[in-house]
N, C-alpha and C positions, 0 to 999 in steps of 0.2 A: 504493500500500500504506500504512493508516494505522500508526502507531507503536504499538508496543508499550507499555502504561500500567499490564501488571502484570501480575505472573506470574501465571501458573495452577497449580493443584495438581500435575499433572503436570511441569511446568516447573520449580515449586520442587524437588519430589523429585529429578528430575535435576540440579540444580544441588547438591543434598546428596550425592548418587551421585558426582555429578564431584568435587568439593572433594578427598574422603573418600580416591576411586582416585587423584587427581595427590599427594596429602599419601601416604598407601601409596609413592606408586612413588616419590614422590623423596627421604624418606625409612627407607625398608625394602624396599624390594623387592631393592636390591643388584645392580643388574643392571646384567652386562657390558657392554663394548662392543669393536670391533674395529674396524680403521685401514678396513676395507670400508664398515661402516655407514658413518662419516663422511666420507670423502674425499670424494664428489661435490658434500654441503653445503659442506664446507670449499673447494674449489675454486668454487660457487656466489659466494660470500661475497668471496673476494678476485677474483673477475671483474667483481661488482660496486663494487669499489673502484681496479681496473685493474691487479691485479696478480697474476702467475702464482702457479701453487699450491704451495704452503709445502712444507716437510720437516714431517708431524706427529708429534708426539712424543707420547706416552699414557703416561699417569702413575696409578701403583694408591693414590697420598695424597695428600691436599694438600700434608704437608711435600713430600714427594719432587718435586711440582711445582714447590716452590718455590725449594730446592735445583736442584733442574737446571735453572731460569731463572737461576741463577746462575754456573753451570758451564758452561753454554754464552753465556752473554751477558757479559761483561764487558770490561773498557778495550779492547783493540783490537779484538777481535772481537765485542764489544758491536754488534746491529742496532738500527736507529730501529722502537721501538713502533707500532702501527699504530692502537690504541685510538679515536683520534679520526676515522677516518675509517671505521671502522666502526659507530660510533657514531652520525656523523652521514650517512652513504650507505647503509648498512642499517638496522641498530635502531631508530634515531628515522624514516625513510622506512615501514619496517613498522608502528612503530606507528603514527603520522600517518592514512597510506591504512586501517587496521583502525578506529580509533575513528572514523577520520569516517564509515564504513558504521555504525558500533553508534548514534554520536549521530544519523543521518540516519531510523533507524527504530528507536531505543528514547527512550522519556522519560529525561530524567535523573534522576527521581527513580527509578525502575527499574534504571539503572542505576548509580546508587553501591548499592542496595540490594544489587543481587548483586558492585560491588565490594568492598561493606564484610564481605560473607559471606567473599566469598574471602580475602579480605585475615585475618581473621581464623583463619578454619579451613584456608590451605596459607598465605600471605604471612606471616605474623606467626609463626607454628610452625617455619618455615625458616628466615625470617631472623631475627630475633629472640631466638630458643630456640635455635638452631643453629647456623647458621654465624655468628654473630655473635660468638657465647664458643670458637668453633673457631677461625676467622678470631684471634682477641684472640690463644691459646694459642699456637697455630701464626707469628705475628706474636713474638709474646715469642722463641719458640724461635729464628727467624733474625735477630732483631735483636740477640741475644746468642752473637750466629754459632753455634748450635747446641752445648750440653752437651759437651768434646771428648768423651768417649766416645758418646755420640749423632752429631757431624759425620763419627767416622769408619765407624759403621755405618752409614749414609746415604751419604756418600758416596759408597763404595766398589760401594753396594749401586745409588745412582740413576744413577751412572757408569758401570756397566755396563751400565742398561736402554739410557740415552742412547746409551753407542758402540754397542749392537747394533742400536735400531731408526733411529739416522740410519747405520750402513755397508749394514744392509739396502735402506735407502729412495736413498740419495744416494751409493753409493760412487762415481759416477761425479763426480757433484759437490764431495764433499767428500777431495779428496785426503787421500794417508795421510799426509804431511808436514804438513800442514794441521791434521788431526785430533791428531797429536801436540805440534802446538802449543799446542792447545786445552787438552791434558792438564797439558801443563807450565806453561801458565798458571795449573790450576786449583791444581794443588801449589805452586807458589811464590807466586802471591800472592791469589789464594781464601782458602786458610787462614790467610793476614794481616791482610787486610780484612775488616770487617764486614759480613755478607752485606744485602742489598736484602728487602729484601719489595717485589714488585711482583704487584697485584692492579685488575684492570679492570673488574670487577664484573659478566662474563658469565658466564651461565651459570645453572642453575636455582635453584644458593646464593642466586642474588641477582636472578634474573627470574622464579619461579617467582612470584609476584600477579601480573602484565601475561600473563604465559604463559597462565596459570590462568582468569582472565578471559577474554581474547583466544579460547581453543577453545571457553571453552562457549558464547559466541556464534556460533561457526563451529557448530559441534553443532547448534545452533539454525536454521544457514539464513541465520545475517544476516551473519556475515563470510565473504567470500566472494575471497581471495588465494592466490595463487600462493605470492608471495614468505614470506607469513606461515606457509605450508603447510610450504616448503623451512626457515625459522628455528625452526618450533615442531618440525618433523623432525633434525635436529640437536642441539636438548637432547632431544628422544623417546630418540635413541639414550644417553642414559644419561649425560649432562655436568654434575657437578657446578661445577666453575669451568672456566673458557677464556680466555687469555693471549693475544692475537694479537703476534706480532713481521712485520715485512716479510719475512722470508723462514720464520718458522717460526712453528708453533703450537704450546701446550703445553697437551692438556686432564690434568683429572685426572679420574677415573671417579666414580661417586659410591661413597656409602662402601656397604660390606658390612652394616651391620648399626648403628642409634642404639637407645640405651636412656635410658629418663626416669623419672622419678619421677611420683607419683599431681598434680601440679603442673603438670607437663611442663618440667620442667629436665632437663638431662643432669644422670644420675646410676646409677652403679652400684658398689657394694662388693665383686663379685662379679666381673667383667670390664669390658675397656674401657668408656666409654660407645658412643665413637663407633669402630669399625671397620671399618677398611681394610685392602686385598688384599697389601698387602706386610707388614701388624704394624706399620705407623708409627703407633701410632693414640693416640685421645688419651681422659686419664682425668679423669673427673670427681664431684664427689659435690654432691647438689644442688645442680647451676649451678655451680658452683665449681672452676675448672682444677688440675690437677696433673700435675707429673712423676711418669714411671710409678714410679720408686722411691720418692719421698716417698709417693705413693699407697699403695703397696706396705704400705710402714711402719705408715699409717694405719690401712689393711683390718684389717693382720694386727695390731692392737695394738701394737707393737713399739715405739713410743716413751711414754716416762714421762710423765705428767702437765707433770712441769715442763719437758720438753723442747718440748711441746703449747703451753705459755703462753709462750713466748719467740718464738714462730714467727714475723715480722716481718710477713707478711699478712694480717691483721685476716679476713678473709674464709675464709682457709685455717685460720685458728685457732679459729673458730666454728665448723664445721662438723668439725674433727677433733675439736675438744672435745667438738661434741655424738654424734661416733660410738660417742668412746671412753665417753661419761657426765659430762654435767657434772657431777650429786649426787657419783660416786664422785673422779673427778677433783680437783675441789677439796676432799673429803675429804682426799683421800691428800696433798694441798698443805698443810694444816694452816692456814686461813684464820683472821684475826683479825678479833672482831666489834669494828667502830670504834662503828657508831653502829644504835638502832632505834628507830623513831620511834613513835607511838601508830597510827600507820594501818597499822602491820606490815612497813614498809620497811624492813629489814637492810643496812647499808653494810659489808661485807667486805675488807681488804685482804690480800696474799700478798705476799712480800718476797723479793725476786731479790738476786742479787748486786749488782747497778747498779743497781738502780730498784724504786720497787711498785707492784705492778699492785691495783685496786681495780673491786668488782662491787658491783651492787645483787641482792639475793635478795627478791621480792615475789609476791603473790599475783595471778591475772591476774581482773580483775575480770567477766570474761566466762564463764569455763569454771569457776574455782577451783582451776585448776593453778598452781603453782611456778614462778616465771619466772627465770633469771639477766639479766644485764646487764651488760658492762663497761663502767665511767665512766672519766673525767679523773681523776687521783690525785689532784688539788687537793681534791676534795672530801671533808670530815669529817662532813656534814650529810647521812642519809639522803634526808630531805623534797625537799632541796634537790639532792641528787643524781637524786633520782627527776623533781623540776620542770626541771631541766634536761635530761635524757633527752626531757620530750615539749614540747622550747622552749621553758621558760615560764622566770618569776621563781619563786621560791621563794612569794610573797605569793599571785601568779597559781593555782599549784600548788593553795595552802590552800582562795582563794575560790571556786576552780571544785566544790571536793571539797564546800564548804557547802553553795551552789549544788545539789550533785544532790542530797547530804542532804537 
């Protein structure tokens, strides 16, 4: 059979078709899953690695997954990760045996072409756009052991998924004296310690390019595996991340519902962006993470301009300033004009109790709109506030400006 050396019309349209339905399903479609669909994958998985089948544990968020990796795993009852050997006696085994079938009958010019598609239209939209400022948010939230009024709605709330689906699954295994040790671990020193973020990076969050790839060559006729069939069956059934431990595993489902802006950043004023099956979910406004009350705040106007310009994360304060108005916003601030230069550069400063914050107000040379900018206070020189904004020297600034003149 000669190698394949380029798609055909048909070919490509189904490689657009596929992209389109794995980006849909992994994130929007929202779709359930239950300990039936998975068990037999998941027992597949650790028989491959020589170990009997886990307690699984199904989780409706990410926090909550993360959370209950913590609640069930720590100091003495803490189990050894299995990561590594899933990694390298499945995963990497799967992928190995699948691309050496694609390189053996595709060019490679062929096929980065349909990697670099996929990669771009589901790999890069997942990861990149998604779980990656999820993953950041969700990371924040258990590294500062969770908001106490957040650790104790979580808690209370993933503490009872966990007791009821490991007494369901294991009561035989996990005695009751056992399990209330587990509990009084978590109250006495859970909520002392700083929780863990541990993440292994399976699952469609973070395999959805090689997934993506990997079937529509199977689609195609040219990969042709068992084992790839039973791994790509497994995220099928709706795995957004998967945790392996030696004797347990912790998936979380994917989310219910992601909302973006016309850019494709998480972004809504309006509800969550990303939604999941418990309300654990997380908010954001173009790109930009928040807690649901500061969020709250923001939507509903509720904080003062000057409350808006004090906010310590440069990123959260751009994007709250631009919801509530810049123009009105530092109106209502009462800005003092320091400096304007002959090219129309305006340097602004606003005076805090402890410090002043200073902007550039300029025209954008491409559209003819109004731009703001916050600079270094140091600077009194609009020219030079503006050459510094786009790296330069102040000299640099002038002779580029001649230059296009």
């Amino acid at each position: 059979m000669s190698k394949i050396t380029s798609l055909s019309t048909t070919q490509q349209e189904k490689l657009n078709t596929h992209c389109q339905k794995l980006h849909d399903f992994i994130l929007h479609s929202g779709k359930d899953l239950t300990r039936e669909e998975v068990e037999s994958y998941i027992e597949w998985i650790y028989s491959k690695i020589g170990k009997p089948k886990p307690i699984i544990l199904i989780f409706d968020s990410y926090l909550a997954q993360k959370v209950a990796i913590n609640i069930l795993n720590n100091n003495k009852f803490r189990e050894s990760q299995v990561e590594s050997q899933v990694w390298s006696q499945v995963r990497s085994q799967v992928r190995s045996q699948v691309e050496s079938q694609v390189e053996s009958q595709v060019e490679s010019q062929v096929g980065s072409q349909v990697g670099s598609q996929v990669g771009s239209q589901v790999g890069s939209q997942v990861w990149s756009q998604v779980e990656s400022q999820v993953w950041s948010q969700v990371w924040s939230q258990v590294r500062s052991q969770v908001e106490s009024q957040v650790w104790s709605q979580v808690e209370s709330q993933v503490r009872s998924q966990v007791r009821s689906q490991v007494r369901s699954q294991v009561r035989s295994q996990v005695e009751s004296q056992v399990w209330s040790q587990v509990e009084s671990q978590v109250r006495s020193q859970v909520r002392s310690q700083g929780l863990e973020f541990i993440e292994q990076s399976f699952g469609y969050g973070y395999e959805s390019w090689w997934l993506t790839f990997t079937e529509y060559w199977k689609n195609e006729g040219i990969v042709k595996s068992d084992d790839f069939n039973s791994y790509l069956g497994l995220n099928r059934c709706g795995i957004w991340s998967i945790v392996y431990f030696e004797k347990s595993v912790f998936i979380c489902k994917l989310p219910i519902k992601i909302l973006k802006d016309e850019r494709g950043r998480l972004h809504s004023v309006k509800s969550p962006s990303v939604q999941w099956r418990d309300g654990l979910d997380n908010y954001f406004i173009h790109g930009v993470g928040f807690e649901k009350d500061l969020w709250q705040k923001i939507v509903d106007r509720k904080l003062e301009p000057r409350e808006l310009m004090k906010m310590p994360n440069t990123d959260q304060r751009f994007v709250a300033l631009n919801h509530y108005g810049f123009e009105r916003a530092l109106t209502e601030l009462a800005p003092k004009l320091i400096d304007q230069s002959k090219r129309g550069n305006k340097l602004y400063s606003i005076k805090f109790d402890a410090y002043t914050m200073k902007f550039l107000k300029y025209t954008d040379t491409v559209n003819g709109e109004n731009r703001i900018s916050f600079v270094k206070p140091e600077f009194d020189d609009a020219d030079e506030a503006m050459a510094w904004k786009h790296n330069m020297t102040k000299n640099e600034y002038q002779n580029k400006l001649r230059v296009e003149a």
